[in-house]
C-alpha positions as CSV (number, residue, x, y, z in Angstrom):
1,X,19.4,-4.9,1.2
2,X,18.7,-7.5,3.8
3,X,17.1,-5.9,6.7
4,X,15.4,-3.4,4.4
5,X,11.8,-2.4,6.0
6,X,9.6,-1.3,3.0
7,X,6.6,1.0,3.1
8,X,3.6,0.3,-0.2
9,X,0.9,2.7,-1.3
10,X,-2.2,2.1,-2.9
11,X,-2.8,5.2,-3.9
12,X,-6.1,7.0,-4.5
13,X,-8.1,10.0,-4.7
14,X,-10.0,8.8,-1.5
15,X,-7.7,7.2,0.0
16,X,-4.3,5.5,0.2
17,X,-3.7,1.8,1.1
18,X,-0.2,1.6,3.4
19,X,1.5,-1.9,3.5
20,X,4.5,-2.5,5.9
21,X,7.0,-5.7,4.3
22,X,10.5,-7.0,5.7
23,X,13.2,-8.0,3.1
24,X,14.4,-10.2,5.4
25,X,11.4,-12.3,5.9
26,X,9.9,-12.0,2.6
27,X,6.6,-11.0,3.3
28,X,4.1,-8.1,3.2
29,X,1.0,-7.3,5.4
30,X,-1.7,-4.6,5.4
31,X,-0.8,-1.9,7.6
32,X,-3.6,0.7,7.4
33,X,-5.5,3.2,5.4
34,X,-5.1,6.9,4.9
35,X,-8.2,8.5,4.3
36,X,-7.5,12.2,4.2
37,X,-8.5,14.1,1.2
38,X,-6.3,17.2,1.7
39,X,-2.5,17.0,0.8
40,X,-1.3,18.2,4.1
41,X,-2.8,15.6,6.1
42,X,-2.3,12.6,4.2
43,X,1.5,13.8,3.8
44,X,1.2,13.7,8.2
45,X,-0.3,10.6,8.5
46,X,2.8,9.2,5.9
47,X,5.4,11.1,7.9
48,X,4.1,10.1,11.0
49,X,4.2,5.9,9.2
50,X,8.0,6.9,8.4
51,X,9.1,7.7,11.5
52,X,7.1,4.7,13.2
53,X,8.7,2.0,11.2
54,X,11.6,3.9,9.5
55,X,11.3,2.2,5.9
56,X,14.7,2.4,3.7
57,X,12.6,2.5,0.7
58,X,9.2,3.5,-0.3
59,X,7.0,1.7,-3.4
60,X,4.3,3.2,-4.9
61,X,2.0,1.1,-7.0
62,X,1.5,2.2,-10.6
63,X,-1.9,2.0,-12.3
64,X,-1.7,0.3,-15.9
65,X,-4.3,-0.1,-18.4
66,X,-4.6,-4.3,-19.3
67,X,-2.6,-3.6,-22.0
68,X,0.3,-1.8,-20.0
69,X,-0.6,1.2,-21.2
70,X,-0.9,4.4,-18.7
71,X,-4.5,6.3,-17.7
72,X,-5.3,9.1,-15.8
73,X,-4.3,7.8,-12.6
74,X,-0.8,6.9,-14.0
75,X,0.1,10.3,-13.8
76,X,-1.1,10.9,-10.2
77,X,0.4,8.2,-9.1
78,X,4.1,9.6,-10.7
79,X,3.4,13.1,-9.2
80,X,3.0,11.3,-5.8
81,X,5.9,9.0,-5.9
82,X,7.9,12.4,-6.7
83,X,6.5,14.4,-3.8
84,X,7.5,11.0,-1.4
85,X,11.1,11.4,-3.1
86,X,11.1,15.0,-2.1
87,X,9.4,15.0,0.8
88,X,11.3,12.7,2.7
89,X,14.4,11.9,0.8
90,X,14.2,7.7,0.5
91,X,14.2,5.7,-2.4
92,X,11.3,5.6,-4.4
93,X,10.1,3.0,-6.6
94,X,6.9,2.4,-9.0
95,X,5.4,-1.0,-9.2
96,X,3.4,-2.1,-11.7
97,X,-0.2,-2.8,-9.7
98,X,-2.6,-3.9,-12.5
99,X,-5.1,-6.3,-10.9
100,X,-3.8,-5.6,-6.9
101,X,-7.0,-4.3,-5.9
102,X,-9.0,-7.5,-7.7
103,X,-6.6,-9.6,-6.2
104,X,-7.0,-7.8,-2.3
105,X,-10.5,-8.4,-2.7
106,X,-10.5,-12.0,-3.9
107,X,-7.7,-12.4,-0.8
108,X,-10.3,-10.7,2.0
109,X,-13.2,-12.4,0.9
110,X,-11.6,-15.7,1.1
111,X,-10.1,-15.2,4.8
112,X,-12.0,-12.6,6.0
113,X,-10.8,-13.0,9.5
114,X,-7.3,-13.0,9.3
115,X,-5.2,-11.0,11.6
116,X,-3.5,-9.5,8.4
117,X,-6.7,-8.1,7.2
118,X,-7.2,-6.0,10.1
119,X,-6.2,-2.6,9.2
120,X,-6.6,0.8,11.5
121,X,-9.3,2.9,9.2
122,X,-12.3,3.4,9.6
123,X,-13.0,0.7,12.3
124,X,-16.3,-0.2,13.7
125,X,-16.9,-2.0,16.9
126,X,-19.4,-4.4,17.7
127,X,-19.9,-5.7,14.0
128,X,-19.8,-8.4,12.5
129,X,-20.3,-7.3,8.9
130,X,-18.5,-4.5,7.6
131,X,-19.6,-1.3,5.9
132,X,-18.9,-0.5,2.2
133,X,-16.3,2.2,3.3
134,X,-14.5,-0.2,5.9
135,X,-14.7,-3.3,3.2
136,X,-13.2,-0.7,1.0
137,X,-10.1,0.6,3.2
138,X,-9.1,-3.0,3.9
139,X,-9.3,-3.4,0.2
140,X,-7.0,-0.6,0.2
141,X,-4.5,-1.5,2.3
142,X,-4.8,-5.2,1.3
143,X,-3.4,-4.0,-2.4
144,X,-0.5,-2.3,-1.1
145,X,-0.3,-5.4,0.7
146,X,-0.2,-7.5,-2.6
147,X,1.4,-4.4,-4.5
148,X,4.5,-5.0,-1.8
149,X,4.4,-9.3,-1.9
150,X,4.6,-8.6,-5.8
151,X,8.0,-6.6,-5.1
152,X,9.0,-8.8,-2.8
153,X,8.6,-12.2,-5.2
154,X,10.4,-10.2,-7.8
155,X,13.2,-9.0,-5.6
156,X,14.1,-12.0,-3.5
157,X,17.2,-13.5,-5.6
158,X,19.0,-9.7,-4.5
159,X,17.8,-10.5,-1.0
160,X,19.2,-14.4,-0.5
């Protein structure tokens, strides 16, 4: 498990966050945002991420009510997680991503111009302020981003 590369969704019925993270190193950044609707495409854009970065294992981040009970989204979340198993044959693995997103936006807001906040959708040149749907991709991919650090904290006695 040392030199594991690991691909995180964020997923969502608008879009889906991407994180890329290194078991080796410990750490997690934002990678981009998928914001296909339709099934086929989004499943392009994840095969095309695969065979960029060639991740032995895939998480998926699983929406909790506060009391760690499941919602609506639970269960889309599972269904997609299977259809990554089956799809492209890695390892899949749910993590428990109650508060990511509040914590991806507490994270951009407080260093807005970090290099690791930069992701690849919806980008808009010659701003200095972003729009509600950028703010929101990078919010996004910022929680698969924390959704991936939180597996990687968790992990890390299997990696030493």
């Amino acid at each position: 498990m040392h030199d594991e590369t690991l691909l995180a969704f964020d997923f969502g019925l608008q879009r889906i966050g991407v994180a890329l993270g290194e078991i080796r190193l410990g750490q997690a950044r934002a990678l981009t945002c998928i914001a296909h609707e339709a099934n086929v495409a989004r499943f392009a854009a994840i095969g095309e991420l695969i065979a960029e970065w060639q991740p032995t294992r895939l998480l998926v981040g699983r929406p909790l009510n506060d009391d760690g009970s499941a919602h609506d989204m639970t269960t889309r979340c599972a269904r997609f997680a299977n259809q990554l198993r089956g799809r492209f044959a890695l390892p899949v693995e749910e993590v428990d991503e109650r508060f990511s997103s509040i914590e991806a936006d507490a994270a951009l807001r407080q260093t807005p111009d970090s290099p690791h906040t930069k992701v690849t959708c919806f980008t808009a040149p010659h701003q200095n302020r972003l729009s509600w749907q950028e703010r929101k991709a990078q919010v996004d991919a910022e929680a698969a981003r924390v959704i991936l650090q939180s597996w990687l904290e968790t992990h890390a006695h299997q990696t030493a």
